[in-house]
N, C-alpha and C positions, 0 to 999 in steps of 0.2 A: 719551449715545448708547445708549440701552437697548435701541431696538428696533434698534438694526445688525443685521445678518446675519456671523454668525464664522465658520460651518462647524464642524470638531467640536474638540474639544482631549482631551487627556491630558493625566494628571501623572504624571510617575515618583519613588516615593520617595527620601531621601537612602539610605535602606539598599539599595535596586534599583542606585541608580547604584558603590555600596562595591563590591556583588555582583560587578556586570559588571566593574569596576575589578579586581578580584580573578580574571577569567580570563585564562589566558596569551593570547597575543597570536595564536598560533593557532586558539586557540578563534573567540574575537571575529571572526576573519575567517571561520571558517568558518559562523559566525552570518549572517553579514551577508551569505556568499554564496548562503546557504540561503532567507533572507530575497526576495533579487531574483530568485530564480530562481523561490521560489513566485509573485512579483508578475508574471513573466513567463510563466509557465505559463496563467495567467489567462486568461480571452477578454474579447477587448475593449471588450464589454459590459458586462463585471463592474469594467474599468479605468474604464471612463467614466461608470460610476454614483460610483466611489471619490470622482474626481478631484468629481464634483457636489457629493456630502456634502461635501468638503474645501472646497470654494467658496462652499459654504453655497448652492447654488443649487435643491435641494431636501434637504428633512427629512425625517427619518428615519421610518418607520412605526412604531408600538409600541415596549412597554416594553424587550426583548430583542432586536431588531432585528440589534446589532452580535452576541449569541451567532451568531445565524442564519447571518449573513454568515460568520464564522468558521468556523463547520462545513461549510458549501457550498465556502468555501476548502478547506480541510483536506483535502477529500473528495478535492475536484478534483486536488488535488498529489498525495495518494499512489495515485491510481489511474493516473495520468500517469506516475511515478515507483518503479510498482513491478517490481522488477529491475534496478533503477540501482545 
């Protein structure tokens, strides 16, 4: 099945997952709420291109593509966010 379509993947290290394994339980949540709140902050443009890539129903542009998307995230949550 080589030419299927996947969408994207990641790996996480064994030492990435020690790390996380190794924050208090507070932490972790406060990660994970920090996490949904930037995916929420989002406009729904920017959701519905993610969910595309993750479906593999379009590819990504260029080498650096996901930096890009990163920092356009980034941008968006602390200017939404500043004062909180």
């Amino acid at each position: 099945m080589e030419g299927r379509k996947k969408g994207f993947t990641y790996t996480v290290s064994k030492e990435q997952l020690d790390e996380y394994r190794a924050w208090s339980i507070e932490r972790r949540l406060k990660w994970l709420f920090l996490g949904n709140k930037l995916r929420k902050s989002l406009p729904q443009k920017t959701i519905e291109i993610q969910e595309s890539f993750r479906q593999a129903k379009i590819e990504p542009a260029g080498e650096n593509w996901h930096l890009e998307l990163l920092e356009q995230m980034a941008g968006r949550f602390i200017k939404r966010n500043q004062g909180v």
